[in-house]
N, C-alpha and C positions, 0 to 999 in steps of 0.2 A: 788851317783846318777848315775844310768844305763841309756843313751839312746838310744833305741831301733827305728828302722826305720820303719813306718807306710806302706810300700808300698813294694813291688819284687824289689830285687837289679837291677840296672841299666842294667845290662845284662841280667836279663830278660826281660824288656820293649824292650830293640833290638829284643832278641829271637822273643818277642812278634809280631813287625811290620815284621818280615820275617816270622812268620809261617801263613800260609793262615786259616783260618776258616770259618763255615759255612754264618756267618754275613758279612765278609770281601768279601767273593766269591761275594752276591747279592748285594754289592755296585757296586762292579767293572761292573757286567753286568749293572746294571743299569745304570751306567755313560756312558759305551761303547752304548749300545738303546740311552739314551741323546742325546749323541754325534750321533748317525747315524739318530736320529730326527731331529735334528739343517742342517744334510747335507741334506735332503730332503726336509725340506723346503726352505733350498739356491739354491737347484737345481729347484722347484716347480718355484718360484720368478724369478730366470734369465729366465727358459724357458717359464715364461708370458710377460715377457718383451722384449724378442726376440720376438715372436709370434708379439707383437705388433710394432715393429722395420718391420718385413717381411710385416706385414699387406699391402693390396694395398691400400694407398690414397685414389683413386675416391670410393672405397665400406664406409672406413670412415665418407667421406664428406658427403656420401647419407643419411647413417644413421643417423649423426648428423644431417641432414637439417631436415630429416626424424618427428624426434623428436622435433626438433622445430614448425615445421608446426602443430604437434598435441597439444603440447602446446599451440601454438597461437589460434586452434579452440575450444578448452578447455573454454579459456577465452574468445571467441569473444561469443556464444552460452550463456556461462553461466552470460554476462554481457548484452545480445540483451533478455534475456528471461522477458517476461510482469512480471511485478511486484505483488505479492502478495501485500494486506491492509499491510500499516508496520507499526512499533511502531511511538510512541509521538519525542523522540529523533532524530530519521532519518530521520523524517521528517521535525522538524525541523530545524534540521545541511543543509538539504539539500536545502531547504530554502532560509535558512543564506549566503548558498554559491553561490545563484544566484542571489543575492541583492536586495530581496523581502522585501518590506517594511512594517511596522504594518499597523491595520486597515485594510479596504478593497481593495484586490486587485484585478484588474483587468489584464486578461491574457494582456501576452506584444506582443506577435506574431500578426504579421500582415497576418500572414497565417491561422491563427487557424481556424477551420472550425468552430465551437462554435457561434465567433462572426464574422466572417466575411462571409456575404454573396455575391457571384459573378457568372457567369457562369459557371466556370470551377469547383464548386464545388464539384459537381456529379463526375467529372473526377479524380479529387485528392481523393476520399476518393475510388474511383476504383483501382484508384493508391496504396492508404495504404493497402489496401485489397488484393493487389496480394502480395505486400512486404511479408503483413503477411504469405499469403499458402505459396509463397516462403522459408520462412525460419521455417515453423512451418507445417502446413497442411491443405487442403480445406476440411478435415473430418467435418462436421454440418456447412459451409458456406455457404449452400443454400438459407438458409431465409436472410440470411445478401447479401448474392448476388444480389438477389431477388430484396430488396429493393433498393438496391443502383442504379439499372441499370433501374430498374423504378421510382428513384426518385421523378421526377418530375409530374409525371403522378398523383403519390399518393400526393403529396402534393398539386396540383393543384384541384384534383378530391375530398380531404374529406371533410365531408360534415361539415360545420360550428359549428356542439359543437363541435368538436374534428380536430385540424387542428395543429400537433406543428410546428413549425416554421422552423426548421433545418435537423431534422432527423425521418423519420418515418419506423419501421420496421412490416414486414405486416406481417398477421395470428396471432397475438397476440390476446389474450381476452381483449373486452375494454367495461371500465365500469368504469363511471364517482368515486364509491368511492370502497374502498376494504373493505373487514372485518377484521378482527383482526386477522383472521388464515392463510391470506396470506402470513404475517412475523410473524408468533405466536414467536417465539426465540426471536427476537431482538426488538419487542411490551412488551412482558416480561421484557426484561433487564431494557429498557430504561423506563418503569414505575417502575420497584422494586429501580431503582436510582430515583427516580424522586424528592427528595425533597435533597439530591445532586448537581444536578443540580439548581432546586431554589436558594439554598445557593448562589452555585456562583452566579448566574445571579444578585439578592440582595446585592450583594458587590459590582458589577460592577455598577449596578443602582445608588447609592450612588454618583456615579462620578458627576453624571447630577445636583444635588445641588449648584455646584462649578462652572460648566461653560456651555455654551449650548450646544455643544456636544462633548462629551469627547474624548481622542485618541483614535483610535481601531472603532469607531462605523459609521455610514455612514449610511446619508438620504438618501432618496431615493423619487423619484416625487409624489406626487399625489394632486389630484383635490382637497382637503381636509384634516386640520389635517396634522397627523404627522406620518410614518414610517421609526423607526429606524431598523437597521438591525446590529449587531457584527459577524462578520465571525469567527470562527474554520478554515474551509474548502470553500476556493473559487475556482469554476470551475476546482473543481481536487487538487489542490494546498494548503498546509498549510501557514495561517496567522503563523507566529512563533509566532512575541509578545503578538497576542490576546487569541495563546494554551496557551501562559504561564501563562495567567490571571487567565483560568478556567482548569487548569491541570486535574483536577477530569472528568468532560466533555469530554476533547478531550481523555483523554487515556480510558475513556467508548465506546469511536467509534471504536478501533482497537477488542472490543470483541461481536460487530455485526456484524455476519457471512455476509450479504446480501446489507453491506454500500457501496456508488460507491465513492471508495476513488482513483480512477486512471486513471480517464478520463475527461472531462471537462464539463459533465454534473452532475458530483457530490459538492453537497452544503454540510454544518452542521454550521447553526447559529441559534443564538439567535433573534427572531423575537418580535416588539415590535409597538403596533396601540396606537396611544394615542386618547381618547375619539376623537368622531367626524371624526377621520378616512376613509377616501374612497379611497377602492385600486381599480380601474376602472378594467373592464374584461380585462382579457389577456389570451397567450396561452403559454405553456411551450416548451421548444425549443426540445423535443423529447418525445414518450409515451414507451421505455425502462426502466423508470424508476417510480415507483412509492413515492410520498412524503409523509411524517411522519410528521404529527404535537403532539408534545408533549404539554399538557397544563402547563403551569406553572402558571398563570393567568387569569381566565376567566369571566369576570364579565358578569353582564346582558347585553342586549343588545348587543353582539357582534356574525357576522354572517359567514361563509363560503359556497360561493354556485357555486356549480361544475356541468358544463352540467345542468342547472335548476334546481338543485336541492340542495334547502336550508340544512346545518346541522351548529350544535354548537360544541364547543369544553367543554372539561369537563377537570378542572384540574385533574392533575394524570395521565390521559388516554391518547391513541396515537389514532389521527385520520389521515385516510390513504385514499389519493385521488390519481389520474391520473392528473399531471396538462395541460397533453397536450391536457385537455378539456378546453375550454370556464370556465377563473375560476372569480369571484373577493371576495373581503373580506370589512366587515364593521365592525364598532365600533360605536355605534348609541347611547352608553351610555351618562351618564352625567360626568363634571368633578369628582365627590366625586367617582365615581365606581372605578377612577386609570385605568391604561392601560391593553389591552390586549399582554400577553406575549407566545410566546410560541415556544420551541426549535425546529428547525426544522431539520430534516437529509432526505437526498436522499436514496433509495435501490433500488435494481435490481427488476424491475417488474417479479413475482415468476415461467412466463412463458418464460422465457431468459434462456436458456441452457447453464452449465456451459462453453462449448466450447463456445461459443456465444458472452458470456459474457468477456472472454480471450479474442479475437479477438475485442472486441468493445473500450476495453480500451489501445489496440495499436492503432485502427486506431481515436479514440479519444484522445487519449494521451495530454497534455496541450502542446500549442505548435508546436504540428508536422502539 
């Protein structure tokens, strides 16, 4: 048995590492470039770090504050900006977090302009009103100027159908009811849901079998009969426990372009006459807004009559009045006809400009 060696005798493999070749040449350069990479970046690094050793203090500190200052208007801006309509959840969380309770609420501010009436009222919403151009802009605050600095004049001065009680903004069209193209969008929506809505509102009725008036719902006076009311949306404000009841309902109101969900003359409840009913005239506490009555319910004998002028409700369909006309409502039926029902939501009267309409629900805002 021969064994023969697989590989160059040992002194070739030395030869080998001493003699330079074309492969061995482009490692060395490449290692030697490496290496004068490695120095230029340590030289790059020390000379940023000197730079910043030399730097002067007082130019640092400027620039830092510099940066903070824009930071803090960042967020002060993007937190003072008026609110878009928001979702079911945020509104609710938000709510939750001011210790708003089920059922109907009433605003808690003893300032609120909504329900508090006193002399300087005129002056405080002149007040909200400069806040606003102040940080926003006086571009289309004219009519809103208009009104506020005449206030009084105009609420003193209209004539008996039409008198709201709080706030009146002048050169609007006024007209005891609307047609259906005023809010064609969201006349659409809220009837293509309309039996939806029934559902809930029949689950929630349900309750009244068991005890005289259930959580979430709230009388209300009248000379006759019986007016229940369930709030979604009180004076701006979500009921949380009563959205959670009718989930379907309240998360329908975030996709009506036209709903006043951010100032304190916006409603959305469940409206309820029980036969024999009489809601004595009244006036609405501003004509910015026009009201939607959805039918859910409409038996004989039950009436609405705005500015003089008698109409019916029709299940299915949205009827759409001013209520800062002279309004009242009847229910003239018998027991066997059941109640009149019908969902109501607030919108922006279709002659309120979008800037207008920004500016109303700052200086309306719940609260302020």
């Amino acid at each position: 048995m021969v064994w023969a060696p697989l590989g160059p005798p040992r002194t070739d493999c030395l030869n080998l590492l001493h003699t330079p070749s074309k492969d061995s040449k482009m490692s060395l350069a490449w290692l030697v470039a490496w290496s004068w990479s490695l120095d230029g970046l340590r030289d790059c690094i020390a000379t940023g770090i000197q730079s910043v050793r030399d730097c002067d203090t007082t130019a640092v500190i400027t620039v830092a504050c510099l940066l903070v200052l824009f930071v803090w208007y960042c967020y002060h801006v993007g937190r003072e900006q008026p609110r878009p309509y928001v979702s079911v959840n945020s509104l609710m969380q938000a709510a939750d977090a001011n210790g708003l309770q089920n059922g109907y609420v009433y605003c808690q501010s003893p300032e609120c302009v909504r329900c508090t009436h006193h002399e300087g009222l005129n002056q405080k919403l002149y007040h909200n009103l400069q806040e606003y151009a102040k940080r926003y802009s006086w571009s289309g605050m004219g009519r809103i100027h208009k009104g506020i600095r005449e206030q009084g004049r105009y609420l003193n001065s209209r004539p008996s159908i039409q008198k709201p009680e709080v706030f009146f903004l002048p050169d609007l069209p006024t007209t005891p009811y609307f047609s259906r193209d005023a809010q064609k969008h969201d006349v659409e929506v809220l009837e293509r849901n309309f039996q939806t809505i029934l559902c809930e509102f029949e689950t929630l009725y349900k309750a009244f079998s068991n005890c005289s008036l259930p959580q979430g719902w709230k009388m209300n006076s009248t000379p006759s009969g019986e007016w229940f009311t369930f709030y979604l949306v009180n004076q701006g404000v979500c009921v949380p426990r009563n959205c959670r009841k009718c989930p379907r309902t309240y998360r329908l109101l975030g996709s009506l372009r036209t709903c006043i969900g951010n100032n304190v003359f916006g409603n959305a409840c469940i409206s309820v006459l029980s036969p024999g009913t009489v809601i004595t005239e009244h006036y609405g506490p501003t004509n910015i807004r026009i009201r939607c009555h959805l039918g859910l319910k409409t038996p004989n004998g039950c009436e609405l009559v705005v500015g003089g002028e008698p109409q019916c409700w029709a299940e299915g369909r949205c009827l759409l009045f001013d209520d800062s006309f002279l309004h009242a409502a009847f229910h003239e039926g018998s027991a066997e006809d059941g109640p009149r029902v019908v969902f109501m939501v607030d919108l922006w009267h279709p002659n309120v400009a979008a800037a207008e309409r920004q500016a109303l629900d700052f200086i309306f805002a719940p609260g302020r």
